[in-house]
VODREN-658733 format. One record per residue (C-alpha): residue in one letter; x, y, z. Coordinates in steps of 0.02 Angstrom, whole numbers, plus 32768, in hexadecimal, padded with zeros to 4 digits. Each point is the difference from the previous one (the first is absolute). Layout:
AXYZ ...
This chain:
X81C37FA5864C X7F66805B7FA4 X805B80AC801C X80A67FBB7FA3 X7F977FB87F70 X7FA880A27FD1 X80C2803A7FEE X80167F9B7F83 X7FEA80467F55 X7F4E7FFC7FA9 X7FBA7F7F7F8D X7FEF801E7F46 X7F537FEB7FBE X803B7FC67F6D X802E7F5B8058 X7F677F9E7FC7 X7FF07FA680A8 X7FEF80A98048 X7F9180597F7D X7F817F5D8018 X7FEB801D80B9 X7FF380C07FF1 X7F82800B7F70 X7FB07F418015 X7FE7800380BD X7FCC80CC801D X7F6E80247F87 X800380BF801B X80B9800C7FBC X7FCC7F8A7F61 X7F7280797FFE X805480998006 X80907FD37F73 X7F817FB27F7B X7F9A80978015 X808E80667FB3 X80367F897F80 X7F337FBB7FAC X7F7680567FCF X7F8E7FB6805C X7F5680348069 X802A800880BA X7F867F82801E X80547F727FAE X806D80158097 X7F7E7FD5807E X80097F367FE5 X80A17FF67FC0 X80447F488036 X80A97FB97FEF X7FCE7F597F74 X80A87FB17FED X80937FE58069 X805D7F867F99 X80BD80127FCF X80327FE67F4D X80AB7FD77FAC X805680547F87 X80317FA47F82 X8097806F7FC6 X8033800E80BA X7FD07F73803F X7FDE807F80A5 X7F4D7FF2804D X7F8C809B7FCB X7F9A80608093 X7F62805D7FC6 X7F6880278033 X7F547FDC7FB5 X7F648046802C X7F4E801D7FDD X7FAC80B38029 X7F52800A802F X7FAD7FE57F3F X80867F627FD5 X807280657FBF X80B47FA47FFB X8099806D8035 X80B17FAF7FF1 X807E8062805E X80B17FBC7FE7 X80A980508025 X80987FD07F9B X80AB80138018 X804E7FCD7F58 X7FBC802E7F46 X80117F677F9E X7FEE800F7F70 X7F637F8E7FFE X7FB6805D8071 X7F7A803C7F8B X7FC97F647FCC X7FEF7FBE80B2 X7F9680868031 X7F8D7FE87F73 X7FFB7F3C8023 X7FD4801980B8 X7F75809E7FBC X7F957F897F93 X80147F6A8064 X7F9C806F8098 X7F9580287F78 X7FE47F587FB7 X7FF77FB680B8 X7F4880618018 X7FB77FAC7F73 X7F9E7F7D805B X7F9C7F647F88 X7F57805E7FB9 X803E809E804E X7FEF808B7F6E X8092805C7FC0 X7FAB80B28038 X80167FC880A6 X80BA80108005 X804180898094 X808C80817FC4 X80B27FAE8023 X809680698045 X80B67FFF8009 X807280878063 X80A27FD17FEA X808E80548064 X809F800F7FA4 X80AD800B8065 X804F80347F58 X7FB4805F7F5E X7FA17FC57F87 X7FE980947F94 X809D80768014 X7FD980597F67 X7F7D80798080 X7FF2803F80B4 X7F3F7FBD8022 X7FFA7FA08097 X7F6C7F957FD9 X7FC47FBC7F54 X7F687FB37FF0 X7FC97F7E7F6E X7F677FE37FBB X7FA37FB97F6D X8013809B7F78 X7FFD80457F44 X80A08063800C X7FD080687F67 X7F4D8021801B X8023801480A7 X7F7B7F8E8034 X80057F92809B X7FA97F657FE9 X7FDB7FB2809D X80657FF680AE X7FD87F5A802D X80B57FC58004 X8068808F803C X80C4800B803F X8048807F806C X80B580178002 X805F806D809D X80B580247FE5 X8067802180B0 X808C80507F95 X7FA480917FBD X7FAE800F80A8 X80B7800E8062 X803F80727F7C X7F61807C8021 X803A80918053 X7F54802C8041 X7F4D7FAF803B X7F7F80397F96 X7F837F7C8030 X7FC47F888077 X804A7F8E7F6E X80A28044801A X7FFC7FEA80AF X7FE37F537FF0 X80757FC37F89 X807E8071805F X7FEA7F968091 X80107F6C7FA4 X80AA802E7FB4 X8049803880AE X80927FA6804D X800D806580A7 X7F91802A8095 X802480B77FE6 X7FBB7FFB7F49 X7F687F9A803B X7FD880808093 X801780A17F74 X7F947FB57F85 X7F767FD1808F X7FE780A7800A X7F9F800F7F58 X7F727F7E8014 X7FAA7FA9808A X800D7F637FC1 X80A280057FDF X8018803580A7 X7F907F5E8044 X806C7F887F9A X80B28054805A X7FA77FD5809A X7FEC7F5D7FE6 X80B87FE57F96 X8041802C80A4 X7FB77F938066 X80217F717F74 X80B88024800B X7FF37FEF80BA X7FBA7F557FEB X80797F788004 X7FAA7F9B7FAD X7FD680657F72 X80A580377FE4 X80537F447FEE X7F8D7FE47F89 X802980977FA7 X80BC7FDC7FFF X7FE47F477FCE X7FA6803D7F6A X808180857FDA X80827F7F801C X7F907F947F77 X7FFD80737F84 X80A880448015 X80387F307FEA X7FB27FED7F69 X802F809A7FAF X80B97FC4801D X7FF77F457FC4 X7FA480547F4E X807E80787FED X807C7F76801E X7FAC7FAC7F8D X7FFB80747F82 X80B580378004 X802F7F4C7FF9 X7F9A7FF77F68 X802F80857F9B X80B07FD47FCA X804480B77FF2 X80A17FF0804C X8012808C807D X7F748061803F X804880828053 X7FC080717F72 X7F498018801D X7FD880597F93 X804C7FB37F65 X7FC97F66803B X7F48803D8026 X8000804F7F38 X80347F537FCA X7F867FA48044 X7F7080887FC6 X80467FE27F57 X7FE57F437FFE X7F4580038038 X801D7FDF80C5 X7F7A801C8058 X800B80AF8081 X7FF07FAA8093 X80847F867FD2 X807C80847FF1 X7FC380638097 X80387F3F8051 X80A480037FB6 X803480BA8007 X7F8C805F807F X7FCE80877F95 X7F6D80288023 X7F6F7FE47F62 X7FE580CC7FF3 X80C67FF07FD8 X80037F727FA7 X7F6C805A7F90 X808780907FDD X808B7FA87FE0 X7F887FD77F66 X802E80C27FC7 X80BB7FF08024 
């Protein structure tokens, strides 16, 4: 029985029930991909603890949100999240959840100097910013004419698979990771192993996960979740709209842009993708 399982094709570490067992439950691979994407001392690494296990809904999906939170070995707070869809509220979430770990510190009679450095990485399954190539962006607190950063106490990280899959080469340990995370076969898993130990550790382990039954029904029930509830809002949505025919995307998709509807509305209704969606603005 184990032999036929590993036949069967890898798990994607973008499924968030599999991404939370590979980077929650094996330190060393958490390790080894924040190390490429913060700026932090090696030693923050040393006592890094998993704080918060909890499972959040979206309210624009309605679909449960998988993250994980930790603190490193000074209280630092790192958010790690992986996302599949960019609504367009995105931003605004991400904000909400960064000051409310920030605000959550703040203990009666505690001082505000004693507030730790707050993180977000978010990993994007679609772009965010098509207009460049950069794989990672990171945010801070900054004077963009003076040039001046002003502090990096609340800081957001943003990793976009697209760019990543579209990168012809591996320059980086970075690129190795986000490779990894982008690939949908076990031959592209195996050929980007070969560029960075821990990449190679967390292939290891995605193979064992996918030989798991266990692991894997969970996997497909939350595929089969989110796959549900994209279909009943795009229902929705076309239901809604009132445009007679949609077999047109395109027009349709221009329409809507032109009466204020929200991106990720239209990505619902049409399946254009946002970076599409964004140049149909041009047409």
């Amino acid at each position: 029985m184990a032999d036929q399982l590993t036949e069967l094709p890898w798990l994607s570490p973008r499924n968030d029930v599999v991404f939370k067992i590979l980077f929650g439950q094996h330190k060393d691979i958490l390790q080894s991909f924040l190390e490429q994407v913060l700026d932090l001392d090696r030693e923050e690494y040393r006592g890094i603890k998993l704080i918060d296990t909890h499972q959040r809904t979206d309210p624009d999906t309605k679909l449960t949100i998988l993250d994980l939170k930790l603190e490193t070995g000074t209280g630092k707070i790192i958010d790690v999240e992986i996302q599949l869809l960019l609504m367009s509220s995105l931003t605004q979430r991400i904000l909400y959840y960064l000051s409310q770990m920030l605000v959550e510190q703040l203990k009666p009679g505690q001082k505000y100097s004693s507030l730790k450095r707050v993180i977000s990485v978010l990993i994007l399954n679609e772009e965010m910013f098509p207009q460049d190539n950069l794989l990672h962006h990171r945010f801070r607190f900054a004077d963009q004419n003076a040039g001046i950063e002003w502090t990096d106490l609340m800081e957001i990280n943003v990793l976009e698979l697209p760019k990543a899959k579209r990168k012809k080469t591996i320059d980086s340990p970075l690129d190795a990771w986000l490779k990894f995370l982008a690939a949908d076969s076990k031959e592209d898993f195996m050929q980007v192993a070969e560029h960075d130990a821990g990449v190679r550790s967390a292939c290891m382990v995605l193979k064992d996960l996918s030989a798991d039954e266990q692991t894997r029904l969970a996997a497909e029930m939350r595929e089969k979740a989110w796959r549900d509830e994209m279909d009943r809002l795009e229902g929705a949505v076309k239901k809604g709209i009132g445009i007679g025919e949609l077999n047109n995307r395109k027009k349709t998709a221009i329409v809507l842009l032109e009466a204020g509807t929200p991106e990720d509305v239209i990505y619902k209704a049409t399946g254009f993708t946002v970076a599409e969606i964004r140049n149909f603005r041009n047409d």
